[in-house]
C-alpha positions, 0 to 999 in steps of 0.5 A: 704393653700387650696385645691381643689378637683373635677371631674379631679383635685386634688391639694394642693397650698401653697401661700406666702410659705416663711411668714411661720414660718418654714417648720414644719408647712407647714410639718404637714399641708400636711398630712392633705389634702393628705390623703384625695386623692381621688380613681381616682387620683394616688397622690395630687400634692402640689405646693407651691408659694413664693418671696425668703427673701434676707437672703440667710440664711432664713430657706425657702432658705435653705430648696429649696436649700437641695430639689433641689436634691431630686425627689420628687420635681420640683422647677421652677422659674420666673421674670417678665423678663419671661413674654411673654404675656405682662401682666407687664404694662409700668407703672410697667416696669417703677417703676422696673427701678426706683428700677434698678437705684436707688438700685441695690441690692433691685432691685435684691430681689424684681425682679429677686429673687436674696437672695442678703444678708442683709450686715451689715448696714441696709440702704443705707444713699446715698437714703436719700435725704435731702432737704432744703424745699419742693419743690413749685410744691409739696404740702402735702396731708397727714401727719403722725406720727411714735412714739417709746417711752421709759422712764427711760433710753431709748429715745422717738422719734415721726417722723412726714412725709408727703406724697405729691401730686406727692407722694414724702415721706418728713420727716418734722421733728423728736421730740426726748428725751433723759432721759439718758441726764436728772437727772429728768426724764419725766413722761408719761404725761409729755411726751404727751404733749410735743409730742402733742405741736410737732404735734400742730406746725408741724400741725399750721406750715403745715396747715394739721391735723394728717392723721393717728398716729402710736406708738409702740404696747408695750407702755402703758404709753404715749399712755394712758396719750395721750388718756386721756389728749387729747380724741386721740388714737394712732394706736398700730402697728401690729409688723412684723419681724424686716427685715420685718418692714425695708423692707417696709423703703427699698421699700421706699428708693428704690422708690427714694421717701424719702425726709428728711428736714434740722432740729435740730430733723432731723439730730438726725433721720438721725444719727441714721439711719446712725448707724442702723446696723445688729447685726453680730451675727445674719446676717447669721441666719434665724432670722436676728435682729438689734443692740437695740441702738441709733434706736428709730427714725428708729423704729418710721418710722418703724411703720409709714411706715408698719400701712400705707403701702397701702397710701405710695404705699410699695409693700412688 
């Protein structure tokens, strides 16, 4: 939030609105800069700026939907559809019509504002494109690694995608255990070498080392005993909301860009994706959260996408 006082102007901004926890801080915010309204201005104009969330139930939807009666505020609203003077390049038109056909309803979201709802199944499994290989015009220029880790009665999975020269996401392959399958369950150590001869054989298989990877920020175990056994450490993710953190996959999806190669790993990571739902109890709540079984894969490509959403090209 800042504020901006002068010889003529006398105004409060409030950008990103909606990332706010809840209005309650926006609300004992204010009172702090208007009281400082100077004598020759009869008020301090306030303006807040923010992209609707999709859940038509998030409490910044809720809360301009109760202000649009009241007269204290004006609420305006714009897409790129509105902009006259030509600042959306054809690069940025063309990507917004890859988004328009390939999923209609992000497209709504992220360009025309729409809270279109989150349903009930997290992604639209028809985005991801399973492949036999890659393709001989592409090559990888990246690879990295998304870890969610578990011990004695929930899995580890460590997703390994590689980004591409025509900036195509491919996920090469997906290391998973199972301790529930095991009476002798795996120790930490134990874990993290077998996670390290995973990244070995994608890294001998590929030619490419490790661009960057990203692991749970609750875990101790592994990433302590991947640290001492092999002088590497692993990117703890800076946790975001869970629609958040699927946001930046969807943006992915919808970009037509997420390729999954056929194997054994893989069609365990695409099966989990496949039953990656909302809880039902919390759709139509500003707190949305997801079902916390069978998603370990789904969380690794979480945190891989969200601690490299700059290289990936995800807006969100």
């Amino acid at each position: 939030m800042r504020s901006i006082y002068g010889s003529d102007i006398c105004v409060t901004f409030c950008e990103e609105f909606a990332n706010l926890k809840s209005f309650d801080v926006f609300d004992q915010s204010v009172p702090t800069f208007i009281r400082q309204k100077p004598d020759f201005a009869e008020q301090v104009k306030v303006y807040i700026s923010y992209n609707p969330p999709r859940n038509p139930y998030a409490w910044v939807n809720e809360w301009i939907t109760q202000r649009q009666t009241d007269p204290d505020y004006f609420i305006d609203t714009s897409t790129y559809l509105d902009d006259k003077l030509g600042f959306t390049t054809k690069q940025q038109l063309d990507l917004i019509e890859t988004y328009k056909r390939n999923d209609p309803d992000y497209y709504r979201w992220l360009y025309l504002g729409e809270a279109v709802g989150l349903g009930t199944n997290v992604y639209n499994m028809d985005l991801f494109k399973v492949v036999d290989k890659i393709p001989d015009d592409e090559y990888i220029t990246e690879i990295f690694y998304g870890m969610d880790t578990g011990f004695m009665v929930s899995a580890t999975a460590c997703v390994a995608c590689a980004l591409t020269n025509k900036y195509n996401v491919y996920v090469l392959d997906t290391f998973y255990y199972d301790p529930t399958k095991y009476a002798r369950k795996l120790s930490a150590s134990e874990q993290a070498e077998r996670v390290h001869d995973f990244i070995n054989e994608i890294t001998n298989k590929y030619g490419v080392l490790p661009y960057n990877q990203t692991i749970d920020s609750a875990d101790g175990g592994i990433y302590t005993q991947y640290w001492q056994m092999y002088n590497t450490q692993w990117s703890k993710v800076h946790k975001l909301s869970e629609a958040a953190m699927i946001d930046r996959v969807e943006d992915l999806l919808a970009q037509g860009r997420l390729y999954v190669l056929k194997t054994p790993g893989d069609d365990i990571f695409l099966q989990e994706h496949q039953k990656y739902q909302w809880d039902p109890a919390t759709v139509n709540s500003d707190n949305p959260r997801v079902i916390k079984e069978d998603d370990h894969s789904c969380d690794a490509l979480k945190y891989l996408c969200l601690d490299n959403e700059q290289i990936l090209g995800l807006s969100v």
